[in-house]
Steps between C-alpha positions, in 0.01 A plus 500: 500500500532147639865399539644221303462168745880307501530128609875462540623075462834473596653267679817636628381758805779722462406583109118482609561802773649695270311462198229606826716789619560592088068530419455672838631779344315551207177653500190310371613158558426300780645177583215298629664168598821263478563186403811278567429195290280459187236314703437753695531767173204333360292457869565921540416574109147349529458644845620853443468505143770764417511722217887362479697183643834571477701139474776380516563162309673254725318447769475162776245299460316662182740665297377897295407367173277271671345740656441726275278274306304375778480868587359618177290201429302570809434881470663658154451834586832515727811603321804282622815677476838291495741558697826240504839509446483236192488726197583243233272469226375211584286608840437784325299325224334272749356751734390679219310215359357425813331837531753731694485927360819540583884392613784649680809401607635546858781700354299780420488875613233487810334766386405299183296254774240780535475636116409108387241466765343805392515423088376100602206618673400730207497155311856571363789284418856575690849368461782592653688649244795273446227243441269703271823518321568116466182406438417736222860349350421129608143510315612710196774199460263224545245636304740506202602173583174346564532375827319522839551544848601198708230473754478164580414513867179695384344193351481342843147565705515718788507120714793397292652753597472539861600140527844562262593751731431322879661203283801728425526632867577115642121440559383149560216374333296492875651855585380649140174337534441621822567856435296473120229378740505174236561158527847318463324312166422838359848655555650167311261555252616896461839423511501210256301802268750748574825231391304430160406853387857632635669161326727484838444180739731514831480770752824613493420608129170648570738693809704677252191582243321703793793662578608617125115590456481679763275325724752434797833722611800314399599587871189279641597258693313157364573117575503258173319226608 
């Protein structure tokens, strides 16, 4: 039997080797490549095409969620399996609407790491258990009260939000259209998209929405310009 092909995206090196060191271990699953940024998470995916990316959500330059959908957009058939240390509800909702089969929590047992991988790439769903727990409670409650998820960074294209995040990071409009491979125009056309659909219009704002969504570490260090 073919072993189950692992793209690890994480970009702290220290978690990255042992998340390596961890799957090494286990028997049947091979870790094929590794990503440090989200970038390079989606280059790898349509290179290696994994049975499983394993990503982490905050992430330079193009953050997990991001990912994920540009991941799964472009071949469906890989499994993304998150792995972050945001469990709130909220990223939890919006990874799952954007196609992930499964999220875990850094805080988990490491064991745990391999069991998901295994149940994801049978076409499973996997949670770590503290957020099966909340989000069988969370949806119960707003079923009953008829209300939905908050997932208003989802409504922004894939562009959008590339550009919210280099925008977020202390980006200027020349340095974010150079690495978007775009014109300046185009990125002032993106970002005046991203202030209307977001209803947010200075940077400093649109700073502290990518960091309580999840799209930048609250630890990043950015310029407001």
């Amino acid at each position: 039997m073919n072993p189950i092909t692992v793209l690890l995206a994480e970009d702290h090196m220290i978690v990255r080797e042992g998340l390596l060191a961890l799957l090494k271990q286990e028997t049947g699953i091979q870790v094929v490549g590794e990503a440090e940024n989200g970038r390079q998470a989606v280059a790898l995916a349509a290179t290696l095409v994994p049975d499983v990316v394993v990503m982490d959500i905050a992430m330079p330059l193009l953050n997990g969620l991001e990912a994920t959908r540009q991941i799964l957009h472009a071949t469906p058939t890989i499994r993304v399996l998150i792995l972050s240390a945001h469990g709130d509800d909220a990223y939890v909702e919006h990874a799952m609407a954007l196609g992930a089969a499964g999220y875990l929590i850094k805080q988990t047992a490491s064991h745990v790491l391999a069991v998901a991988i295994r149940e994801v790439c049978k076409g499973k769903r996997f949670y770590s258990p503290s957020v099966s727990n909340r989000r069988f409670h969370h949806q119960r409650k707003a079923k009953a009260m008829g209300e939905k998820p908050k997932t208003d960074a989802a409504h922004l294209t894939s562009r959008e939000m590339e550009v919210l995040q280099l925008i977020a990071e202390g980006k200027a409009n020349k340095e974010t259209a150079d690495e978007l491979h775009i014109s300046i125009k185009t990125v002032e056309k993106h970002r005046q998209k991203v202030m209307e659909k977001l209803n947010i219009h200075d940077t400093a704002s649109l700073t502290r929405y990518a960091i309580s969504a999840g799209i930048i570490e609250s630890g990043v260090q950015v310029t407001i310009i």
